[in-house]
N, C-alpha and C positions, 0 to 999 in steps of 0.2 A: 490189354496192355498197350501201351503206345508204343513206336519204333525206335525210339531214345530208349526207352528201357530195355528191349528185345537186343538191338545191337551189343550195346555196352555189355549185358550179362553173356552175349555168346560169346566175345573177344575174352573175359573172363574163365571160359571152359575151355573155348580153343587153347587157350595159353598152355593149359594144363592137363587136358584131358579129362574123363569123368572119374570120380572117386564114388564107389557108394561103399557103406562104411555103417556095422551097427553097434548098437550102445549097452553094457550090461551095466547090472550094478551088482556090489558082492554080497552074496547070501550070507545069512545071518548064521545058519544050521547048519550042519552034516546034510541033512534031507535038502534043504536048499541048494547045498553044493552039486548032492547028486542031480539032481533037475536040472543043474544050471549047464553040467556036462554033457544032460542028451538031448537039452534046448540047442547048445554049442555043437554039437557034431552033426542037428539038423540044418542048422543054420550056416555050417563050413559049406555044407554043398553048393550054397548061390556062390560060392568064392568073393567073397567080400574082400574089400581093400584092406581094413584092420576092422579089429573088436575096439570099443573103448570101453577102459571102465571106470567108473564114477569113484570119487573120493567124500566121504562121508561129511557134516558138517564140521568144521573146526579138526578136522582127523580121523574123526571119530570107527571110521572104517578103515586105518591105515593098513592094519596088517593083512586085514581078509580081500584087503584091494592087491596089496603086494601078492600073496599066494595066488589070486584069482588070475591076476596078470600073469605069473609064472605059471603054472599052469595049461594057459594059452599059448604063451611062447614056446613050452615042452612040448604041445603038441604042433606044434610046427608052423602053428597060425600067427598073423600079424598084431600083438596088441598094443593098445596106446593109451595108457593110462595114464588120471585126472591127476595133476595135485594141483591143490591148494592153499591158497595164500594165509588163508587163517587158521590158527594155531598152529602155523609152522615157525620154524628158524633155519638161520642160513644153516647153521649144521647138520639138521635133520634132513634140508631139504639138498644137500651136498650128498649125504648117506645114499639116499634114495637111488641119488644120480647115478651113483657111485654102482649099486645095485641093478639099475638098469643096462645102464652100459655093457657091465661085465654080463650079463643076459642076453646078451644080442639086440635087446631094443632100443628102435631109434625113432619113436612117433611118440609126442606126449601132447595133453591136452591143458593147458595151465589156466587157470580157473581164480579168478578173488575167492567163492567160496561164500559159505554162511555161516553165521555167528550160531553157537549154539545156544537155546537158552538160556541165561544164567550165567552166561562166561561174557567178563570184560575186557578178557585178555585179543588182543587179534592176531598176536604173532608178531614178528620180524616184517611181516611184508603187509602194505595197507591195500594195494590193489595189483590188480593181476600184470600191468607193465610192470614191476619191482619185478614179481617173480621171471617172466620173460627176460628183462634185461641180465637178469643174476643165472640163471641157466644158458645164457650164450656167455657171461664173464666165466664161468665154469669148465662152460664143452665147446665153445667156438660153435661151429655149425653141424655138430654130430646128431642132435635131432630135431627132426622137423619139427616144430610148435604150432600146435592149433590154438586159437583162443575163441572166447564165444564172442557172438553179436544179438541183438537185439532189433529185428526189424519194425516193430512193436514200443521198444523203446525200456529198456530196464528197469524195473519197477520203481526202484529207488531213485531213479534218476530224478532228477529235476527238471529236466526238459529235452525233447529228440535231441537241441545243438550239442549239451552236454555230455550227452549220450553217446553221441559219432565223436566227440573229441574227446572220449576215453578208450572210444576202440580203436579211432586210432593213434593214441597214446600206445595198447598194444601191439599196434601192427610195426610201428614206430622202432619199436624195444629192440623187434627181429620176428616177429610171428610168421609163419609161412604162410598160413589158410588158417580159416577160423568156419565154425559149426555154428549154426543160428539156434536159439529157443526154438519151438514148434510153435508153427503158425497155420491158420487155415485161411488166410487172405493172402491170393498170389500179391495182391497188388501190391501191399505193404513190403514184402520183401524185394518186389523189383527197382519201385520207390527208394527203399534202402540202400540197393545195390549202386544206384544211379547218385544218390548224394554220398554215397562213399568213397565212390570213384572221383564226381569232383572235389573230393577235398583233400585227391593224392592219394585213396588207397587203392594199391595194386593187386593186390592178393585174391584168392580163388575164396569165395564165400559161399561154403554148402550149406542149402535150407535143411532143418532137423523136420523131422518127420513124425509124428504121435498118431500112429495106428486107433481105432477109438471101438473098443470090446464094450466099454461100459461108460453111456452117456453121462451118468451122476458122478462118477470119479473123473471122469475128465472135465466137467464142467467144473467143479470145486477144484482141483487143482490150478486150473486156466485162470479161478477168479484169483488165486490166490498168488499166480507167479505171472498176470498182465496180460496173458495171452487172449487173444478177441476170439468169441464162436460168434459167429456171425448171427444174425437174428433169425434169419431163414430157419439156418439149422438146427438152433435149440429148436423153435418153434414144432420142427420136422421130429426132431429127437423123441421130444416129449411129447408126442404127439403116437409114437408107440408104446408108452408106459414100460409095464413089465416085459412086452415084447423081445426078448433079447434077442431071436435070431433076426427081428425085424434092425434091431437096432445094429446090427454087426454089419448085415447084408445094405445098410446103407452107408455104415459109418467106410465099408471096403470101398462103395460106390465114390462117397466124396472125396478120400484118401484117393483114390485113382487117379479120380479127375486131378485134382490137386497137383502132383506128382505129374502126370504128364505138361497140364499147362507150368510149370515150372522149369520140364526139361526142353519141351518146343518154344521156352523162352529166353534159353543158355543157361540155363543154373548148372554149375560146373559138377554136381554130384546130387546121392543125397544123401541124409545120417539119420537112420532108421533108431528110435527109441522105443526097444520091443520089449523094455517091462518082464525080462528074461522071459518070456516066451515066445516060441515061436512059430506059431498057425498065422497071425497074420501080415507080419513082416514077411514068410513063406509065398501067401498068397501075393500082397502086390508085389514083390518080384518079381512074380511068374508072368502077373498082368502086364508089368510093366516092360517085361523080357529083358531085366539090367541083366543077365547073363549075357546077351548076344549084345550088349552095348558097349 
């Protein structure tokens, strides 16, 4: 990494402090719920900043997102749940508000979202500044707002310029800090951090983090939502075949590395995507010692 980018991302963490912060999504089942509860009380022990949790395409997970975030807030934990620009309205997404608040929560993650198959409808809201700017018309400054970035660049986008001038169209709106996609190229995110700043944005930008259990599922999801695996590491990946413990015991090793040169680069946090489980968000904690950070 160069010294332009080292600087600028540590004046970034300095400002704020570290967040590291992990990501559920809501279970479909009864049996999923229960899993999800003794994934969440293995996982309360690193003391994480908040939980987030995901909002389904189009809504599609509204309610099981609501109890799941209730839930976490009964037990006394921080959550910060997703909504979604698509197939929302200002009413429903006023409801919500309205829901949260009276809960005690005050960290949300506001998301554009994806179209579900099939549906032409997008909602009241076209991209995720609408939904930001309409939740501080709402609550003034009562919660903190995350929004995503793309250091990689949004699949959909048209090009990286386009791309930074939609995020910061949200940072714009009133966003506090925003969560990155996962990436396995520090450079790309310090690169990103460094033309965000020159184009005015302030804000604390935490890299999302994708623990990697199983090469072929993260390799097809990566192709599928833009994210680069670098060529080394497929190469490496696939190079264990069936191997599973070979492929964990390495994918912990790159995750490591990854995660330290990030933090000895100032990345202000990180925001672990543990796939509701929790063995190896567990482990690189431990490597990483974010408890004593």
């Amino acid at each position: 990494m160069n010294t332009q980018n080292n600087s600028s991302s540590s004046a970034q963490a300095n400002a704020s402090g570290l967040t590291f912060s992990i990501e559920f999504f809501p279970p479909q089942t009864p049996e999923g719920q229960e899993k999800l509860r003794v994934v969440r009380r293995q996982l309360a022990q690193l003391k994480p900043k908040f939980f987030s949790v995901t909002f389904g395409a189009g809504g599609s997970t509204r309610e099981r997102t609501l109890d799941t975030v209730m839930e976490i807030q009964a037990e006394g934990l921080q959550a910060a749940p997703h909504l979604s620009c698509i197939g929302s309205t200002r009413d429903n997404i006023r409801e919500i508000l309205d829901r949260y608040q009276q809960a005690g929560i005050r960290r949300l993650v506001a998301l554009r979202g994806d179209l579900p198959s099939g549906v032409v409808d997008p909602g009241e809201f076209r991209f995720a500044n609408e939904l930001v700017d309409f939740i501080r018309a709402e609550t003034g400054d009562l919660f903190h707002i995350e929004v995503a970035a793309y250091p990689e660049m949004h699949p959909q986008a048209r090009n990286p310029q386009l791309d930074l001038a939609n995020f910061k169209r949200k940072v714009d709106a009133g966003a506090n800090s925003a969560i990155t996609q996962y990436f396995y190229n520090a450079d790309a995110y310090f690169a990103f951090v460094e033309e965000a700043q020159a184009a005015g944005v302030n804000i604390p930008i935490v890299p999302g983090i994708m623990p990697i259990a199983n090469f072929s599922k993260i390799a097809r999801f990566s192709d599928a939502c833009g994210a680069e695996i670098p060529q080394w590491m497929r190469n490496k990946f696939e190079s264990y075949g069936d191997d599973s413990a070979s492929v964990k015991s390495f994918g912990l090793d790159v995750v490591t590395r990854l995660c330290e040169r990030l933090l000895e680069g100032g990345a202000p946090g990180l925001h672990f995507y543990c796939m509701n489980q929790a063995g190896l968000t567990s482990t690189l904690w431990q490597r990483l010692n974010l408890s004593e950070r």
